[in-house]
N, C-alpha and C positions, 0 to 999 in steps of 0.2 A: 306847497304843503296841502294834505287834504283836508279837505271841511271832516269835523267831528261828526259821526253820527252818533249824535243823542237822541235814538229813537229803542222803542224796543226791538229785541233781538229780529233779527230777519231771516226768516227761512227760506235758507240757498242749498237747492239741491246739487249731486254732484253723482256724475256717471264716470267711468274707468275708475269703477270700485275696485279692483283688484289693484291699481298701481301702487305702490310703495307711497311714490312722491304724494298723492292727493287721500290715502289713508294719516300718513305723518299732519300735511296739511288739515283735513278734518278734525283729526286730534286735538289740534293747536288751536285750532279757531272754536272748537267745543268748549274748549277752558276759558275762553272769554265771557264778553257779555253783550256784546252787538251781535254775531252773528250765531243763528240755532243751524250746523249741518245737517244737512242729511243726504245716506249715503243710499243712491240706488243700484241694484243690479239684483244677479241671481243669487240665490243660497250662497253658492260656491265664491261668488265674487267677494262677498262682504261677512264669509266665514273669518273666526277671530278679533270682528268689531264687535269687542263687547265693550256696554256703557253707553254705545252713540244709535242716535235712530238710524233705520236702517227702513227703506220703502223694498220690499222683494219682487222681480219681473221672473215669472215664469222662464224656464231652461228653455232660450231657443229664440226664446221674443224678443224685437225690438226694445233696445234698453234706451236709445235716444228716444225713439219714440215713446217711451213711457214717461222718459224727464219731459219731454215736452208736454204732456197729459197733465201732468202735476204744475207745470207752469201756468199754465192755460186755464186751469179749474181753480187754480188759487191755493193748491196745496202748500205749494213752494213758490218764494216771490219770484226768483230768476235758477236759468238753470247753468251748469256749466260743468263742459264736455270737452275732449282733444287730445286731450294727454295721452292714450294709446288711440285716438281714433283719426281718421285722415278730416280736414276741413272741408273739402266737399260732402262728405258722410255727414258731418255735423250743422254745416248751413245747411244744406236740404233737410235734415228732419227739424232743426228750428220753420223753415220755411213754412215745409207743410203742415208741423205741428200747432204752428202760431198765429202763422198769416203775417202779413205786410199791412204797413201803413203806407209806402211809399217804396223807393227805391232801397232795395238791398246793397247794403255795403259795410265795409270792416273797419274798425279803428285800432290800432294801439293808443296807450298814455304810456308815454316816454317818462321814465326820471334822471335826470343826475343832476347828485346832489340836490338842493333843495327844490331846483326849476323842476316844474311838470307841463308836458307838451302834449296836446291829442296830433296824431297824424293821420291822415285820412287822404285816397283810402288806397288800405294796403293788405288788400286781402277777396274783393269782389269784382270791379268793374273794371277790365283792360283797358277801354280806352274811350271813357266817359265824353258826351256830349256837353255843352257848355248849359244845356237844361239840368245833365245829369250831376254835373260838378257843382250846380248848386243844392242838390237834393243831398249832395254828401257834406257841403258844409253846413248847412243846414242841423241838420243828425248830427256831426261830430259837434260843431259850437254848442248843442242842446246834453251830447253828452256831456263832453265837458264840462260845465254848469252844474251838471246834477252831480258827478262823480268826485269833483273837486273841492266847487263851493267858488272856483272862481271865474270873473268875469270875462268872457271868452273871447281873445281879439286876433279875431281869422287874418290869415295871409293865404291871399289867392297866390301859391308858386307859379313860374314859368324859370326859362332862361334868359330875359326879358325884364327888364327894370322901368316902368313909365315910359313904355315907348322907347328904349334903346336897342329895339331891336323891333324888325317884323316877321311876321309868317303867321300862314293858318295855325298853328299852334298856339303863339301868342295870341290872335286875333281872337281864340275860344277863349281862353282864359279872362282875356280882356273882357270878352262879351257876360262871362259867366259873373265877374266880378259886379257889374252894371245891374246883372238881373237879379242876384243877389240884394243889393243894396236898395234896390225898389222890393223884391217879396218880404227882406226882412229888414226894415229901418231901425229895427230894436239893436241890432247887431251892429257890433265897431267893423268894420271892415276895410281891407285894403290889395290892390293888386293893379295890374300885375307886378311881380315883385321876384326876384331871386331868393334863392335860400338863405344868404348872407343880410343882405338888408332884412328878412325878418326877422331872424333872430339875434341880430349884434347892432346893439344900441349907435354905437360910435359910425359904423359901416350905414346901418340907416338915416341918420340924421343927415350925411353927405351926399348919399345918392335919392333921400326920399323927406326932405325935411320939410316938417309940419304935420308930417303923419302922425295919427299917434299908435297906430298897429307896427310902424316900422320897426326894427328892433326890436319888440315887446310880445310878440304873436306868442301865441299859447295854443291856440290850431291852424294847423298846418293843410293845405287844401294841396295835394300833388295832382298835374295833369295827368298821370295815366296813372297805372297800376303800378307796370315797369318802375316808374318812378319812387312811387310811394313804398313800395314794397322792396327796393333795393338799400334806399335811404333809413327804412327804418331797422334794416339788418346791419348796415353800416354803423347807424348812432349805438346799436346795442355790440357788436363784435368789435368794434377799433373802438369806437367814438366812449365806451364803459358807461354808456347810458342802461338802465333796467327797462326790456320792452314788455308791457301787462296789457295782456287781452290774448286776442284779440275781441271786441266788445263787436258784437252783430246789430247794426243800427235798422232802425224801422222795422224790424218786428215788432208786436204788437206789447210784448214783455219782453226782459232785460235775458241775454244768451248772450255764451261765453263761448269764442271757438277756441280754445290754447291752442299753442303752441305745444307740439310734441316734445320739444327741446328744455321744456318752463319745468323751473324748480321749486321745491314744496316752499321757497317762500314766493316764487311767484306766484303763486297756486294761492296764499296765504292773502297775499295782496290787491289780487284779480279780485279772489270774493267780496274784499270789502269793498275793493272800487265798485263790484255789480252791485251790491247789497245797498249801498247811498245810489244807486239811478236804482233801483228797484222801488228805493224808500220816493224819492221824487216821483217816480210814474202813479204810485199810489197814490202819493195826494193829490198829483195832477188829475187823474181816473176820478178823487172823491168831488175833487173843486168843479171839472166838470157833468 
């Protein structure tokens, strides 16, 4: 379940103003009281939004690049785009609109039923170095935390369970899990590990006992792209898990790339998951 945010409303902007699904969406989330939308595009985009703020980009002009302006300047706390627009289009204008803290990479949070899962990563880097796989748990275990409210216990995947197997493959994961554990000692962490020992209690305790990530992981660290990005269309198409996001890690503010596929309640959902890491960055930006 998610952490409540009990903070005042959050203003999260939102481009593919003309879609059905994120005008419905907007609507819905304007009736609340955590999150203030606002809807960007041209005249013509957000003609018929009467009652909801509406930010207007000249006919012609970059409308990503305008939500990222508003993110950037603190108009808007996070921004979030996809829905008619392709993910390469929308990581590059977060990129260059925002900047980086680190490495670039994508998350969903999985639900079904009450468990909630970050996977990572499934959406930016093909086929991550054992530097790079720790800069993605890193960013997922920190999203997680902020978007949730719970405490994030990473499993490094492989096909691979404690050395039941070898190869370069393993041997990075292995490696990444090591350098993880020395950069962040804050973090539970555990690997190498199969997809079944993370997440099935009874399956981890036989093949990985004394863990306490075994069975229980809440992010999911996949060794390549292929991976993570196959898996998480699998838990959402067979598996009747709900996939939201995808969440853009290590820019410098909280970006949303959807899914062209996501329905006005995924759209519903996404916001408030960015709208709580929106709320976190902030404090974290005031504390430091």
């Amino acid at each position: 379940m998610s952490a409540p945010l009990d903070v005042l409303p959050v203003r999260v902007g939102f481009a593919d103003a003309s879609d059905d699904r994120v005008r419905a969406a907007v609507t819905a989330l304007a009736a609340a009281t955590t999150i203030d939308p606002i809807l960007v595009g041209t005249r013509s985009d957000v003609s018929g939004m009467t009652g909801l703020e509406t930010i207007l980009v000249e006919d012609g002009a970059p409308t990503l690049e305008a939500l990222a302006r508003l993110v950037r300047d603190g108009t808007v706390a996070a921004g979030v785009a996809g829905s008619l627009t392709s993910s390469p289009a929308v990581i590059r204008a977060g990129i260059r609109g925002l900047g980086t803290r680190g490495l670039v990479s994508g998350c969903f949070l999985m639900r079904r039923g009450r468990r909630t899962a970050t996977f990572a990563d499934c959406s930016v880097v093909p086929d991550p170095t054992a530097e790079q796989l720790v800069d993605i748990a890193e960013a997922a275990a920190d999203f997680h935390r902020a978007a949730t409210g719970e405490t994030p216990l990473v499993g490094m995947l492989s096909f691979s369970t404690a050395g039941s197997a070898e190869h370069p493959h393993v041997h990075k994961v292995r490696q990444a899990t090591a350098l993880l554990r020395s950069a962040r000692p804050d973090l539970d962490v555990d690997g190498e590990m199969q997809f079944d020992v993370a997440v099935d209690v009874g399956v981890g305790l036989r093949k990985l006992p004394g863990s306490s990530v075994a069975g229980r992981a809440n992010v999911l660290v996949f060794p390549t792209l292929d991976a993570g990005n196959i898996a998480y269309k699998i838990a959402e198409r067979v598996g009747g898990a709900r996939a939201l996001g995808s969440f853009v890690l290590n820019l410098t503010h909280p970006w949303v790339d959807l899914s062209r596929g996501c329905t006005t309640e995924d759209l519903i959902d996404t916001a408030q998951l960015v709208a709580r890491a929106a709320h976190a960055h902030r404090t974290k930006e005031q504390i430091a």
